[in-house]
N, C-alpha and C positions, 0 to 999 in steps of 0.2 A: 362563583369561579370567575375568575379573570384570563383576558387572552393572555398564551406565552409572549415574550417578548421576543422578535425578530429582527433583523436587520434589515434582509429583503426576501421578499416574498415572491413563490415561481408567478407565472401566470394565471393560471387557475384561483392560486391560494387569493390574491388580490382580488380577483371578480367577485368570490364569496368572500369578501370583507368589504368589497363598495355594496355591494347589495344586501348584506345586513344593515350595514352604516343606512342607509338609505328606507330602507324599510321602518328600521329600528330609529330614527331622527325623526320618521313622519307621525308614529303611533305616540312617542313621547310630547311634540307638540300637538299633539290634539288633545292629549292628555292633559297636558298643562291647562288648556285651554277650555278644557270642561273642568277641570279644579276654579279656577277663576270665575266662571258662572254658575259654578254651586253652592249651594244653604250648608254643607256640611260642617259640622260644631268644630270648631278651632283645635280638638283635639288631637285630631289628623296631625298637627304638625310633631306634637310629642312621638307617635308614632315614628316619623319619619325623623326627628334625631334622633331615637331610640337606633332606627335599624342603621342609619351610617357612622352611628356610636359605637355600635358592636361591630360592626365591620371591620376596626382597628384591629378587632383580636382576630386576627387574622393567621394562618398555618398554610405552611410551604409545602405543597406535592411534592411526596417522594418520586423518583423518575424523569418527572417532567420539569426541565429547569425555568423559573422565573413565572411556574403559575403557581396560584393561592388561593387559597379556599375561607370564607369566611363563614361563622355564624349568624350574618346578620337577616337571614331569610324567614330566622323563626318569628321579627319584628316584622315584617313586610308580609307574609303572609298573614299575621295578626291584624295588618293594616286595612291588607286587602278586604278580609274577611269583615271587621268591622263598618270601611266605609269605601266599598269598591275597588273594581280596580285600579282605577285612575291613581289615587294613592302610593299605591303598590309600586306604579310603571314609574310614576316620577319618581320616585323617593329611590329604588333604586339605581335607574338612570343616572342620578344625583352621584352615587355612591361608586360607580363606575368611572366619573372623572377624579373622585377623590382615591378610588384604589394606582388611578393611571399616575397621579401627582406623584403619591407616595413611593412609587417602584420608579417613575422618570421614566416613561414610556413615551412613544413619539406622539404627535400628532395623529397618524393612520390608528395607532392601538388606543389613543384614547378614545375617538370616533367608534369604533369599533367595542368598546366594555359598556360604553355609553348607551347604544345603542340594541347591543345585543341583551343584556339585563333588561332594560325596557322593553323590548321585542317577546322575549322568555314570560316576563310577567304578564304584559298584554293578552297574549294568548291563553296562559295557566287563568288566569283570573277569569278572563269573559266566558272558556271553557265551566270553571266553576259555576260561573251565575247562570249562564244560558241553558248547562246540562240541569240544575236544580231546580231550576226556574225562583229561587231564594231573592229575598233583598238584602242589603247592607246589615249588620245586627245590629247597629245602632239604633235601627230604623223597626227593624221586625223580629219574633222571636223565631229561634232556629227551629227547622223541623227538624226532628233530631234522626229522623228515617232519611232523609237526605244529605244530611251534615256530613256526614262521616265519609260517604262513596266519593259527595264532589270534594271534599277537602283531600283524599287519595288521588283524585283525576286531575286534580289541580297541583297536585306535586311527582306526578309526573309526570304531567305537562313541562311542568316548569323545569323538570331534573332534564328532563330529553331534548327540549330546545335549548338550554343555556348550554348543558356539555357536548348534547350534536353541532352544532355550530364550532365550538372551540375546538373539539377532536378534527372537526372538516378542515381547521387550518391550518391545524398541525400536522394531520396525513398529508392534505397538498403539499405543505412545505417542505418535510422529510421526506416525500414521495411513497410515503407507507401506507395501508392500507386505515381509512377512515374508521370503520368496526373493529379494529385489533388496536389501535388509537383509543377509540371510545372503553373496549374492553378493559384495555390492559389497565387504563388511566383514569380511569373516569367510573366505572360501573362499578368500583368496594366503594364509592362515594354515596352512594344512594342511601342504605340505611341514616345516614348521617339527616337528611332530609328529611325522611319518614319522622326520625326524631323529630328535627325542627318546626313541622307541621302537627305532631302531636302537642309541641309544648305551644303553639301556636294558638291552636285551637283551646287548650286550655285559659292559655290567656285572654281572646278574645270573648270567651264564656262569664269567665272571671272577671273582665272588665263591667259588663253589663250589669252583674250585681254588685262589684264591691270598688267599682272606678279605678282609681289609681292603686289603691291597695294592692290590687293583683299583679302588676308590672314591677310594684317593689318584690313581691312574694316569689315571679319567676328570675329576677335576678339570680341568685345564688344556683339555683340550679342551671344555668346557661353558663354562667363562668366556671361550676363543676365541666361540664360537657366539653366548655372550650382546652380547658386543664388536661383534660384524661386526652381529648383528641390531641392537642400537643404535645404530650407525655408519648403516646404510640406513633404519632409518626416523626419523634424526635428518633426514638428507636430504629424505626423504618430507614430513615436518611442515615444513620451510621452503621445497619449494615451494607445499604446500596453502598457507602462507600467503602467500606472493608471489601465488599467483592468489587469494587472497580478497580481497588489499589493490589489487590490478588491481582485480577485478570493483568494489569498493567506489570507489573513483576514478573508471569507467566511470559507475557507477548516480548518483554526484556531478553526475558533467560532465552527466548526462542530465539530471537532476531539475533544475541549475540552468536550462542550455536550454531545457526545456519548463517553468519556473517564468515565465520570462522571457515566453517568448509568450504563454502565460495572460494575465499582467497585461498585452497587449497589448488585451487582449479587458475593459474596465475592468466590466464587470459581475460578469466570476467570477473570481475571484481565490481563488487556492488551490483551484480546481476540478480541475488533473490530481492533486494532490496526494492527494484526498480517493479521489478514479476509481481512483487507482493502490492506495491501499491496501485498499479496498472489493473491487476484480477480484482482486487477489492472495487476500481473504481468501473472496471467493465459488469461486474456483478448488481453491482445499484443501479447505473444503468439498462439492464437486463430487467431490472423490475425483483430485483433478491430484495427480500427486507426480514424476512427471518434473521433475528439477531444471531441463533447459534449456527445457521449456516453462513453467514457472513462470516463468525467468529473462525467458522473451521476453513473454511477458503483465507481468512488472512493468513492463519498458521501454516496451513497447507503450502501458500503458494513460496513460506519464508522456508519449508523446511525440504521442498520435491525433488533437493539435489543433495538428503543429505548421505543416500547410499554411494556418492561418490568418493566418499571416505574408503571404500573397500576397493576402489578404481584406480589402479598404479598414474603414476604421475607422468609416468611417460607416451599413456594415451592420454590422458585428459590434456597435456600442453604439446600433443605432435604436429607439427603442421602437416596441413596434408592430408586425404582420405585416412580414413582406419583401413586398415587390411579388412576381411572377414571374419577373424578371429579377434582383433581388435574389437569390432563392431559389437560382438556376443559378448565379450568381454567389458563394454561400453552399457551395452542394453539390462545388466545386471541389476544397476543404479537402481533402478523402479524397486523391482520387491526388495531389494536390500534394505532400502530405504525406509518403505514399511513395516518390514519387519525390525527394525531397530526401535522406529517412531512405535511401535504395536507394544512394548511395556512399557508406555506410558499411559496413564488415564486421563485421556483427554475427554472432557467433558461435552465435544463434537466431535465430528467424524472427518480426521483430518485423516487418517490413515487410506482409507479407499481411497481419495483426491492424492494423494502420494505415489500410490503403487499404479493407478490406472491413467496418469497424465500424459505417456505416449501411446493410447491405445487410441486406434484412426477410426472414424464414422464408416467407415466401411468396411470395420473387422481386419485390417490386415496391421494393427498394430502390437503392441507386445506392454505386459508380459504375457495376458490372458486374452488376446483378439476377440476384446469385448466388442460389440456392433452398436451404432446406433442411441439412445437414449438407457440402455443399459450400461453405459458408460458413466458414474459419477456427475452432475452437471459442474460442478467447481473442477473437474478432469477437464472439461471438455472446454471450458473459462481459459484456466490456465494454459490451455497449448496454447491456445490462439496467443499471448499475451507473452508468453515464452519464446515460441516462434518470432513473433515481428521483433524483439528485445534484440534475440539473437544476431537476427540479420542485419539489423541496423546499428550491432557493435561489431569491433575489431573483431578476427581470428587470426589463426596462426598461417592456415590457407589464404585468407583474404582480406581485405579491404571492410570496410560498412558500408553496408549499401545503403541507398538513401530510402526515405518513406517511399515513394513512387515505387522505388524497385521494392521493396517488402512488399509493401499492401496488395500490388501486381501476384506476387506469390502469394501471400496468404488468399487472396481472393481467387487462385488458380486450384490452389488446394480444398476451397469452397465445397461439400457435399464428397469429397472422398474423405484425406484426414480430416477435417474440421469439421464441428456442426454450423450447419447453413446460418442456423439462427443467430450462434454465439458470431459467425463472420460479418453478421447484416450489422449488428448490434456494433461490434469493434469499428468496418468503417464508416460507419455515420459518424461515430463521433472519436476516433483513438487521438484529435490533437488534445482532447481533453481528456482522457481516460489514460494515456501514456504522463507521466512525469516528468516534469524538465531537467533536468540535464545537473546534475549537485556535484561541486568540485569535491566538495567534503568526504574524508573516508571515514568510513565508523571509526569509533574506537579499537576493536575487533581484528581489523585488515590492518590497522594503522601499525598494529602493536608487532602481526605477523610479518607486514614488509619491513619493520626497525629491526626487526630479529633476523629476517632474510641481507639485509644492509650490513648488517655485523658479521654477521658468516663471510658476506662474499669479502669485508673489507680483512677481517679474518686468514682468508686463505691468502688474499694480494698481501698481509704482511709477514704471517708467520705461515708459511704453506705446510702441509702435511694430507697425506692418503694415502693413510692405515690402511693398510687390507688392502688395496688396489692391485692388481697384475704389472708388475715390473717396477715396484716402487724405488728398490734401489737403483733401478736403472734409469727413473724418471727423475731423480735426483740429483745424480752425476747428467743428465742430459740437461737441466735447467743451468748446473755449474759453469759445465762447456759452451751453455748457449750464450749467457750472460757473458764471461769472456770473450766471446766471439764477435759480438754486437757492442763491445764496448769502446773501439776504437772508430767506430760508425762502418757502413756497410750499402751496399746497394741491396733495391725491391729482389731485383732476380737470384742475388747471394743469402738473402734472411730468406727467400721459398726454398732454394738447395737445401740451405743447412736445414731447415726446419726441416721436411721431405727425408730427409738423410733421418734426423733423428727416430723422426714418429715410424718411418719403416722399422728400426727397433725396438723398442717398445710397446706400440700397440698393431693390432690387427687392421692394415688397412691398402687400398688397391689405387688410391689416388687422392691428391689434395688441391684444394685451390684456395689463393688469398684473393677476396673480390672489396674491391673498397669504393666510397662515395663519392659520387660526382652531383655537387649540390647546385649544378646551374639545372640540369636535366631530374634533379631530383631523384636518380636512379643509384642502384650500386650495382658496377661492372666487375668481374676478373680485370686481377692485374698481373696473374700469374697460375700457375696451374700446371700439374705433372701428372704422371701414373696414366692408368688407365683411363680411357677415351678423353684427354687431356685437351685436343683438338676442341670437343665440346663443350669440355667445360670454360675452356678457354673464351667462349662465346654468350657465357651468360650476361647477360644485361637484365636485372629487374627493378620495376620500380617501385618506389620505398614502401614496406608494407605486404607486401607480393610477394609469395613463393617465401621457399625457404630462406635466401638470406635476405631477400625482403625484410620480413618478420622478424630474424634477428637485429637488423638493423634496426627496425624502431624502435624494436621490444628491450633491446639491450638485452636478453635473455639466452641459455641455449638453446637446441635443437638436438633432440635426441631420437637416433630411428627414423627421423624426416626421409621423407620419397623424396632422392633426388630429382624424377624426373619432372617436378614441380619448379627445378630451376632450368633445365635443360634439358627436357624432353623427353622422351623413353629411349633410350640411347641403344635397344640392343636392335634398332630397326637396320641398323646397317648388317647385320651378322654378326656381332660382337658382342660377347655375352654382356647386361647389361649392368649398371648399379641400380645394388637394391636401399641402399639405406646409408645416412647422412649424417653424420656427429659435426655440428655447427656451433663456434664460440664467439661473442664478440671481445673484440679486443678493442678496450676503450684506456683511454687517457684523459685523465685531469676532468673526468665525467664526460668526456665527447669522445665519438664514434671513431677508431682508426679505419677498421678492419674486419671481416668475418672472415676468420678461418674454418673451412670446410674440410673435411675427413669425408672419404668415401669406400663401402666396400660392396663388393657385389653379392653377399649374402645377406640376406633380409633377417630386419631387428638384429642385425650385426658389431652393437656399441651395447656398451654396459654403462650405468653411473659412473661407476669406477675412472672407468676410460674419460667420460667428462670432466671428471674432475684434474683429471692428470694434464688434460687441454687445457682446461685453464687456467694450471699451474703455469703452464711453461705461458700462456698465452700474457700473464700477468708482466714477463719479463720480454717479451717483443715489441710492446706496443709502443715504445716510445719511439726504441731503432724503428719499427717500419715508417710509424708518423715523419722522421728524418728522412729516412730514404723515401717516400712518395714527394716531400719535397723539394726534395734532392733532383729528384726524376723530372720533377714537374718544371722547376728552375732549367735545367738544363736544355729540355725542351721548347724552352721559351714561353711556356706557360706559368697562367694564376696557379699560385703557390694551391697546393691543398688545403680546401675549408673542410675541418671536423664538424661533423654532424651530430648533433646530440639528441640521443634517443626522447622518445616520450612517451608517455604511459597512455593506455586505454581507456577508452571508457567501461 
């Protein structure tokens, strides 16, 4: 067997690859060197083309990519056995720089095949003679009561140092476990051996009586053995590939599925995306090397929000706390989710990791206030992973916070929600465990923001909303507005008329038009009527922030938004308060005029409907106000109004 081929090697994997190299460089020249002051019959050398002759016929591991296996062991131990080890160590040694030529291996792996082969035989061989106390056969006849034990002791000498070493560098380097390495990869290789030491021994037997005769006689049967072994593990490598090209279609169909409901969610976008490869890489980290639990943690972490499909759209994009009924209404996600993902046959267990990912290490989490290590470990992976994503993206309430402020929380949350372990594990290393930053949107999100683009361009040119409350009245309201605004107009006359109209039409207790002030980067009120008008008069936030924050970067609406996110709890004066916020932006030529606010004092007080009818008329003011803020702003002796243009999320 030959080393895999690698690029770079951790720290460990290197130290046992100089220290075989080293080992295995010193036994070969010594070897060499006791060939050179030996009587042995020149026959030796046919031997040793034999075995790097056969070595050509060479067969690729299935699994493992860029190792190979060769027959050339049944010559080398015939060598051995005839005239020492010495033999043996060179000859394969030899066959080690010629395996590394042939595959273009570096430097470190040629060293390394070189070295380890001669090391393997060194050992198998002087095991052999020392345990029998036997000479060379050339030399003496076999006891045939010891023949047989050390020719077994000698090949598995030989099978356990040559594939212990190669599995040890490839566990280092995968960080996988060295026995589940050797197991998985290496240990159906052994009969293969056993063979090559039977026909070996044969050979060696047969040389003694009938010279070369015998090595013509065991051809035919070694080029069967080479045939039938390449014939089954041609097999083997197509269907490892049929199940990778499954699993990869599988992890497709996933990713696009939960791509799809993500962007269902218009705040995070590309959020499983990030979740999934952040858990996978916090999980190796962790020390996961179970393929099917990796497998079910990548699924898991693409699919943990796909119960957000039964979750109305008006909490998943609210800015602003949830109410307590929201929250219940929020907290559903989990088992829904499971239980959707639960008629599938998934071939791991992604479904537990789905339903139990907000449950907290100290039981006070939901659905089922699992505690402790009864919680899923891929659960308990993905909060941590979930969590920091969240904080360090946009929301509709706030800003992103930076690493510093996340990691601060998630390390606060340390031993209550979190497991201690999965937290220690995250910040040691999350600059590499988190993924950088891809402008790119899937396919998926791409397809649903082109189809959300068309709607909104949709309504700005043919408007219509069927079924809405007041439709013919929002109709003739649009007619009257657009007249009205068409001979141009001042700020304080497009808030009257507007204010005049929406008291018709829709249900609402006060309005305010707040627009951007891009030296200060914030957006103020420029106007504002109805109820506690004074207040709202005094909003000032900046971009990003609070409800028309949010709209303003987001370019998006706000539906049910808690005013008092822009302005305070307003009923602290004694005045009953507003409860709830229907927010539009009114944009031009793709830049930001304006966020028109709707306010009423009954909570969850706005319908779709009602949005939609906002931004019918909202389609048709944007230009008049952008006029008149200039207008205003001229007059004042002010820099003209600069339009803000929204930008999207991470």
């Amino acid at each position: 067997m030959s080393q895999p081929r690698s690029s770079a090697l951790p720290p460990l994997a290197r130290l046992l690859v100089a220290a075989v190299t080293v080992t295995g460089v010193t036994v070969v020249v010594r070897s060499a060197a006791a060939l050179v002051s030996s009587d042995l019959p020149v026959e030796w050398t046919v031997f040793a083309a034999l075995t790097i002759a056969s070595g050509m016929l060479s067969l690729k591991l299935p699994s493992i990519d860029s190792t190979r296996f060769s027959i050339s062991e049944a010559f080398a131990f015939a060598s051995v056995l005839l005239f020492g080890p010495d033999v043996g160590v060179l000859t394969l040694a030899l066959d080690g720089i010629r395996i590394s030529f042939r595959w273009k291996m570096n430097a470190t792996q040629t060293a390394f095949n070189f070295a380890n082969l001669g090391l393997a035989m060194w050992v198998a061989g002087h095991l052999f003679f020392d345990a029998t106390g036997m000479h060379p056969l050339y030399m003496a006849a076999p006891r045939a009561s010891m023949l047989l034990a050390g020719l077994s002791l000698m090949t598995l000498a030989y099978f356990g140092v040559n594939s212990g070493l190669i599995a040890g560098v490839v566990g280092l380097s995968s960080r996988r476990s060295i026995v589940a390495v050797w197991r998985q990869h290496y240990l159906q290789l052994f009969p293969s051996y056993v063979a090559g030491a039977a026909v070996a021994m044969l050979v060696a037997l047969a040389f003694r009586e009938v010279q070369f005769t015998a090595i013509a006689l065991s051809l035919p049967f070694i080029l069967i053995c080479y045939l039938t072994l390449r014939s089954s593990f041609g097999r083997l490598e197509d269907a490892k590939r049929h199940v990778e090209d499954v699993n990869r279609l599988l992890l497709s169909t996933v990713e696009t599925l939960a791509t799809a409901i993500d962007a269902k969610d218009e705040v995070t976008h590309d959020h499983v995306r990030r979740v999934q490869q952040g858990t996978l890489a916090l999980a190796r980290a962790m020390g996961v090397t179970d393929s099917g639990t990796l497998q079910a943690i990548e699924a898991a972490a693409l699919l943990h929000d796909t119960g957000k499909i039964a979750i109305p759209e008006h909490i998943l994009n609210k800015p602003g706390k949830l109410t307590p009924a929201e929250f219940e209404k929020m907290k559903r996600h989990a088992p829904i989710g499971a239980d959707i993902l639960s008629s599938i046959a998934f071939p791991y267990p992604v479904v537990p990791i789905v339903r139990h990912h907000h449950e907290n290490w100290d039981g006070t989490g939901y659905p089922d206030r699992l505690q402790g290590e009864a919680i899923p470990l891929g659960a308990r992976i993905l909060s941590v992973v979930d969590c920091f994503d969240a904080l360090t993206s946009d929301r509709p309430y706030r800003r992103r916070m930076t690493d510093a402020q996340a990691l601060a929380i998630v390390q606060e949350r340390r031993g209550t929600m979190y497991d201690p372990a999965v937290v220690d594990a995250f910040m040691a290393g999350y600059t590499q465990i988190m993924p950088a930053y891809n402008p790119t949107l899937h396919p998926a999100t791409r397809a649903i923001e082109d189809a959300r683009a068309r709607d909104r361009a949709a309504v700005a040119v043919e408007p219509a909303v069927a079924g809405a409350t007041g439709v013919a009245d929002g109709l003739l309201a649009v007619t009257s507005l657009s007249r009205a605004l068409s001979g141009g107009a001042a700020l304080g006359d497009i808030g009257a008329l507007l204010w005049t109209i929406f008291r018709q039409i829709l249900p609402c207790d006060a309005m305010a038009i707040l627009m951007p002030d891009t030296r200060s980067d914030q957006i103020a009120a420029r106007y504002a009527t109805g109820h506690q008008a004074a207040r709202l008069r005094a909003i000032r936030r900046a971009s990003g922030t609070g409800v028309a924050g949010w709209v303003a970067v987001t370019q998006k609406a706000a539906i049910n938004a808690d005013p008092a996110l822009d302005c305070g709890h307003d009923g602290e004066d004694g005045a009953p308060a507003l409860r709830s916020c229907l927010a539009v932006p009114l944009v031009e030529a793709g830049a930001l005029v304006a966020v028109l606010a709707l306010y009423r004092m009954q909570a969850d007080g706005f319908t779709d409907d009602h949005a939609r009818l906002v931004e019918l008329l909202a389609a048709r003011v944007s230009q008049p106000l952008a006029a008149a803020a200039a207008a205003d702003a001229t007059a004042a002796h002010t820099a003209p109004l600069t339009l803000v243009r929204g930008s999207s999320r991470v």
